[in-house]
N, C-alpha and C positions, 0 to 999 in steps of 0.2 A: 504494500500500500504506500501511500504518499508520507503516513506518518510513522510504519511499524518499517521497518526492513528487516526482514526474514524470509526462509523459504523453508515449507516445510515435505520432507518426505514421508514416505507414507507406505504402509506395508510391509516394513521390514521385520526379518528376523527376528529373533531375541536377543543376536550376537552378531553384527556386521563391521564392515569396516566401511567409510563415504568417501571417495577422491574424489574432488574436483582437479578440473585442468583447464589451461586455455585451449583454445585453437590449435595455439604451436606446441601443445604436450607437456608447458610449465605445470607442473603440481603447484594450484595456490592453497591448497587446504584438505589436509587428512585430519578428518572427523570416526571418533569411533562410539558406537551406537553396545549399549549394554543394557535391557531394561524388556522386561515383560511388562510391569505395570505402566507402561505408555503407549500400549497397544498396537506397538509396532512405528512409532513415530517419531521423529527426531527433527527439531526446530534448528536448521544452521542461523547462525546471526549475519550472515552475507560480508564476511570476516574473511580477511587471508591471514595467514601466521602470522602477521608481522601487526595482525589485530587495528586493520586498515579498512575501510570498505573496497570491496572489490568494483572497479570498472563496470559501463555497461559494453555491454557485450556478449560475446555467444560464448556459450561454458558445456565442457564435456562433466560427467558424474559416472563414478563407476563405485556402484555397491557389490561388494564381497561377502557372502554369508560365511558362518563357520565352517562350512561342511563344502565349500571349494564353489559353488554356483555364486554366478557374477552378470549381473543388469548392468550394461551402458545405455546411455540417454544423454539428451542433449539439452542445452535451456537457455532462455534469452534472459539476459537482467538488464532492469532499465531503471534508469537513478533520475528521479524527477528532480528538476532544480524548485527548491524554494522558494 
């Protein structure tokens, strides 16, 4: 939204691991997902390591379960000026 920045995923595991990457394959943010009582969801803060907002721009995600199965996807972020 205009006023929350977040993305939330949805579905997951009980025990995953979250990459993002740019376009060009930079890793901006390995997120790791641990929690049955959140029903499988995990709120990223649109955060790279470096605890910055990320760019808008087109982002790969690649979620990893424990058990070796892996979802890639792709997503657009868009940063509204205030």
């Amino acid at each position: 939204t205009t006023t929350a920045k977040q993305i939330k995923f949805v579905n997951l595991p009980a025990s995953a691991t979250i990459r993002i990457y740019t376009t060009s394959g930079v890793l901006v943010r390995a997120l790791r997902h641990e929690s049955v009582a959140q029903n499988g969801e995990f709120i990223w803060d649109v955060r790279n390591r470096n605890n910055q907002f990320v760019a808008s721009g087109v982002y790969f995600y690649h979620v990893t379960a424990e058990n070796g199965e892996t979802v890639v996807g792709r997503m657009t972020i868009i940063n509204y000026a205030q």
